[in-house]
DSSP file (Angstrom, degrees, kcal/mol; ACC not computed):
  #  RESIDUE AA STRUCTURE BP1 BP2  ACC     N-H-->O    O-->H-N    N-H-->O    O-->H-N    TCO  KAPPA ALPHA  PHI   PSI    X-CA   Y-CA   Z-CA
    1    1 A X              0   0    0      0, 0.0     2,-0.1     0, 0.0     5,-0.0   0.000 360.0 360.0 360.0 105.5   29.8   23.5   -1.0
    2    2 A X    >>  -     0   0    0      1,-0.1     4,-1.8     4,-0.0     3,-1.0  -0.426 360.0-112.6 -91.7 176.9   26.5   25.3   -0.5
    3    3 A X  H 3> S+     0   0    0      1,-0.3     4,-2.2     2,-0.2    -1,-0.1   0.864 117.1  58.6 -68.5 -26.7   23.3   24.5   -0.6
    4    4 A X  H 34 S+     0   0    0      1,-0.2     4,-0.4     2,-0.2    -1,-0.3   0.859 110.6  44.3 -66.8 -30.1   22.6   26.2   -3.4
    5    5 A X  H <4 S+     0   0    0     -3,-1.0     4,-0.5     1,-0.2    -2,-0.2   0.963 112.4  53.2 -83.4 -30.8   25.4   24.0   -5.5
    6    6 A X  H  X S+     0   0    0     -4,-1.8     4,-1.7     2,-0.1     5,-0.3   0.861  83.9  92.8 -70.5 -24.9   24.2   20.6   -3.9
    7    7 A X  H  X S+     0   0    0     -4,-2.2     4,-2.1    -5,-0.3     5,-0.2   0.798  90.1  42.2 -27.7 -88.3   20.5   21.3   -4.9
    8    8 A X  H >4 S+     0   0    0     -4,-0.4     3,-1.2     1,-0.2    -1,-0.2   0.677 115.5  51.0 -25.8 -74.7   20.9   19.4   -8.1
    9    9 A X  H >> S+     0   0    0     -4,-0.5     3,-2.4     1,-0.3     4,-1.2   0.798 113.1  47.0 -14.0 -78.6   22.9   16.6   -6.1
   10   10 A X  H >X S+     0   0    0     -4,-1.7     4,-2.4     1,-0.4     3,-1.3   0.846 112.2  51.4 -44.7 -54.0   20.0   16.3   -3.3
   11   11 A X  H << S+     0   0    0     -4,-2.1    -1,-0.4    -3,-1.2    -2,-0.2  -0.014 100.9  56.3 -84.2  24.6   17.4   16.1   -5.9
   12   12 A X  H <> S+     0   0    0     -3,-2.4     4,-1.8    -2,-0.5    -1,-0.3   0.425 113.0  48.1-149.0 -46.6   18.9   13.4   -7.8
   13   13 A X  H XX S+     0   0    0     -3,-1.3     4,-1.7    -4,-1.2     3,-0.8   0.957 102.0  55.2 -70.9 -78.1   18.8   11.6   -4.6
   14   14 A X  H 3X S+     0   0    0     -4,-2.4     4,-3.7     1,-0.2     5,-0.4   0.925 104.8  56.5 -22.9 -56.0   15.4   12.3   -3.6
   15   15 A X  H 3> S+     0   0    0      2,-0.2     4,-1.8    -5,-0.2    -2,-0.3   0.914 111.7  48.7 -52.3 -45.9   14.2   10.8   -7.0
   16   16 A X  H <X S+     0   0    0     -4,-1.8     4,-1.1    -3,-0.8     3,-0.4   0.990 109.8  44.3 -40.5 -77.5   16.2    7.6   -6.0
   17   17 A X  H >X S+     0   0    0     -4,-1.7     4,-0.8     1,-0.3     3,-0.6   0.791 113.5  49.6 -62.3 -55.3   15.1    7.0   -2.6
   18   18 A X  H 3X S+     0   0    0     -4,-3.7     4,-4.8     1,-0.3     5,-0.3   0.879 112.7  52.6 -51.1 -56.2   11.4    7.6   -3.7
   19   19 A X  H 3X S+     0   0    0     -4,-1.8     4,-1.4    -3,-0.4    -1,-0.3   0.875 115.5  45.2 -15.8 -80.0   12.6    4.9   -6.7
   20   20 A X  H XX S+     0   0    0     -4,-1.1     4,-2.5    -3,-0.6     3,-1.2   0.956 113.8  43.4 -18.4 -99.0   13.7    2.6   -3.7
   21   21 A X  H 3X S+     0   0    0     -4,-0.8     4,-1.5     1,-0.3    -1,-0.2   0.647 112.1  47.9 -40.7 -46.5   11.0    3.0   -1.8
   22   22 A X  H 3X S+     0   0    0     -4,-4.8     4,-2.1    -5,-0.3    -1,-0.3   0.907 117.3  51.7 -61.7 -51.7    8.1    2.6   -4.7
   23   23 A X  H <X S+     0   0    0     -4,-1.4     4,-3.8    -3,-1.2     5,-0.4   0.997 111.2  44.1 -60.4 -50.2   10.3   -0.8   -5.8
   24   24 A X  H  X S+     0   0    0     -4,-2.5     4,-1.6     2,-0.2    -1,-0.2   0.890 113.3  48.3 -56.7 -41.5   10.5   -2.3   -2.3
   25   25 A X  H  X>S+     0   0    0     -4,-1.5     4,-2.0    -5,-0.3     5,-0.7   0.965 117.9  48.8 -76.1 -55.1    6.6   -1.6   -1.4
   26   26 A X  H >X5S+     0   0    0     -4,-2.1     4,-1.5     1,-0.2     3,-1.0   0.922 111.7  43.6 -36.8 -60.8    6.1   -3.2   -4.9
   27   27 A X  H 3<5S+     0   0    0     -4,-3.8    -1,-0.2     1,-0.3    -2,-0.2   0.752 112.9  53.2 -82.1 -10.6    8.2   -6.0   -4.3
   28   28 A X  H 3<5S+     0   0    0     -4,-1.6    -1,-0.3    -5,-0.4     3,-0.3   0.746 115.5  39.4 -83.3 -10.5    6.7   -6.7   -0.5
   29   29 A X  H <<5S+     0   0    0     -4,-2.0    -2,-0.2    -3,-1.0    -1,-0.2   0.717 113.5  53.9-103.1 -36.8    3.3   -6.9   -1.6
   30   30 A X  S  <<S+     0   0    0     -4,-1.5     2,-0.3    -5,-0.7    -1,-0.2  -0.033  82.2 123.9 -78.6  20.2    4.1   -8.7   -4.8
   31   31 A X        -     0   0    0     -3,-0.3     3,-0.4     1,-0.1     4,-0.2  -0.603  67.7-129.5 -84.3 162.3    6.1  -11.6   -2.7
   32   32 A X  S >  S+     0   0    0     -2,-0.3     3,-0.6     1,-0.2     4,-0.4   0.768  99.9  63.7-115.6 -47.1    4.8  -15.1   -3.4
   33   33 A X  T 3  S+     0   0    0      1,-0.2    -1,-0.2     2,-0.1     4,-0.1   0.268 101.3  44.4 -42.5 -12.7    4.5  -15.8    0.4
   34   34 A X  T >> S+     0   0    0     -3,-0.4     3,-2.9    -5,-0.1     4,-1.3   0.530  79.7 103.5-122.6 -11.7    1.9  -13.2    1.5
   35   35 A X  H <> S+     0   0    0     -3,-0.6     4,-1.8     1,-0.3     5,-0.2   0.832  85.3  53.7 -53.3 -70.5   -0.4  -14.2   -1.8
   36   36 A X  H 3> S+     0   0    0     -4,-0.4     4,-0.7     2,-0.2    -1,-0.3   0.611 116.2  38.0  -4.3 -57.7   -2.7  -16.3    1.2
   37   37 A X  H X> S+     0   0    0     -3,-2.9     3,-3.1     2,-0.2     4,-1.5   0.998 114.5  47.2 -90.5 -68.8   -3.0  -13.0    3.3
   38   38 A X  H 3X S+     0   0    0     -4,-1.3     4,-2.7     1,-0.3    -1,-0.2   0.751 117.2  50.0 -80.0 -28.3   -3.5  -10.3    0.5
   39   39 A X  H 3X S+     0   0    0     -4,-1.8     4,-1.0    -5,-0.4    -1,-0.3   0.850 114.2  46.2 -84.2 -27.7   -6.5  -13.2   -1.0
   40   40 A X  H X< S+     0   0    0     -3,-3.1     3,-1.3    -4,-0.7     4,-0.4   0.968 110.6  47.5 -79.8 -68.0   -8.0  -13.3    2.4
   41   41 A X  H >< S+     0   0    0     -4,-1.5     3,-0.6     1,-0.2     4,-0.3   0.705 107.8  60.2 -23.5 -39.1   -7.9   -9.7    2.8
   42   42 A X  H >< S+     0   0    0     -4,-2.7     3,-0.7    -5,-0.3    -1,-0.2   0.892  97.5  61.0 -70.2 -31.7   -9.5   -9.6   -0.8
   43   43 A X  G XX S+     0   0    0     -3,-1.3     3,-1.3    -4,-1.0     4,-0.5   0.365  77.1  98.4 -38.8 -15.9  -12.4  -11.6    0.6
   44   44 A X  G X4 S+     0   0    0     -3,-0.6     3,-0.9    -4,-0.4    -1,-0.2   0.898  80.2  45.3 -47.0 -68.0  -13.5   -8.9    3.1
   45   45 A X  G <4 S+     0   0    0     -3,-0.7    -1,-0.3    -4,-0.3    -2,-0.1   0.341 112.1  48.4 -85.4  25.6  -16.2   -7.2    1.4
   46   46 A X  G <4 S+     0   0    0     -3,-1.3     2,-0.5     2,-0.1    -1,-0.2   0.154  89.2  92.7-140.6  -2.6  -18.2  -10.3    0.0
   47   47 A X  S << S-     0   0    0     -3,-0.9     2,-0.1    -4,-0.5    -3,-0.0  -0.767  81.8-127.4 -91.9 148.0  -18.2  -12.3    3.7
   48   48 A X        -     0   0    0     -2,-0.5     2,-0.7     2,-0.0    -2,-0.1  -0.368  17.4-121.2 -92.8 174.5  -21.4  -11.3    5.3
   49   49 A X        +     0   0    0     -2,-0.1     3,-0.1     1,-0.1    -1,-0.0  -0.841  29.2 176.2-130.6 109.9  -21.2   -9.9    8.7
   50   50 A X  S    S+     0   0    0     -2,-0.7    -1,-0.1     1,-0.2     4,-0.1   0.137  72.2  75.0-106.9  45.7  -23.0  -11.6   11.0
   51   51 A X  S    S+     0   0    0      2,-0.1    -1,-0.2     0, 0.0    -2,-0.0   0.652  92.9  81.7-108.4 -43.8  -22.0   -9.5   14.5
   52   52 A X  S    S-     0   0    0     -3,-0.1     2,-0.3     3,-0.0     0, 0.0  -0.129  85.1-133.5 -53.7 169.2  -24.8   -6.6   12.6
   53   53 A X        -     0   0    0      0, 0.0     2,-0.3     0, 0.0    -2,-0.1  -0.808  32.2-106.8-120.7 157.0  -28.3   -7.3   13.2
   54   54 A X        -     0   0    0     -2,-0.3     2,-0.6    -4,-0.1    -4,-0.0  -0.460  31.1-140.2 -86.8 137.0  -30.3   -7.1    9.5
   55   55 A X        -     0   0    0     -2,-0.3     2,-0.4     2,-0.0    -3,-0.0  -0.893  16.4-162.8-112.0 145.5  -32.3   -4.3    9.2
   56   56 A X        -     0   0    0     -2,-0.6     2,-0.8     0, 0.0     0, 0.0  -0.903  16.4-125.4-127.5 151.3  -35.6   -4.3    7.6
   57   57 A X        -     0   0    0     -2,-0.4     2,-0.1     2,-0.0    -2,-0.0  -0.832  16.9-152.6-108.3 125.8  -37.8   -1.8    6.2
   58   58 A X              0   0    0     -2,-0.8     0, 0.0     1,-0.1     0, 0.0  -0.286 360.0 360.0 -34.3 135.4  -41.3   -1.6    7.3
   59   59 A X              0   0    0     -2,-0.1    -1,-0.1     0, 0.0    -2,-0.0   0.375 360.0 360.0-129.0 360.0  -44.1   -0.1    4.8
């Protein structure tokens, strides 16, 4: 078998694992168990940061 006759085969394949992979990322983020993390993480850009010093403008 050469490569040129597995092409289809391989590519058939590819399209799976990509499948795979895109369902699994889906289903790990989407797990019921991490909702806590992924809601704290959403919180990020609306806690103020108080490590900065405030800057002020002068006129």
């Amino acid at each position: 078998m050469s490569l040129v006759e597995a092409y289809p085969w391989l590519r058939s394949l590819w399209t799976l694992w990509f499948f795979l992979l895109f369902v699994g990322i889906i289903v790990w983020v989407m797990w019921p168990g991490r909702r806590s993390a992924w809601d704290k993480l959403g919180r990020i850009p609306l806690q103020e940061d108080d490590a900065q010093p405030q800057m002020r403008h002068r006129n």
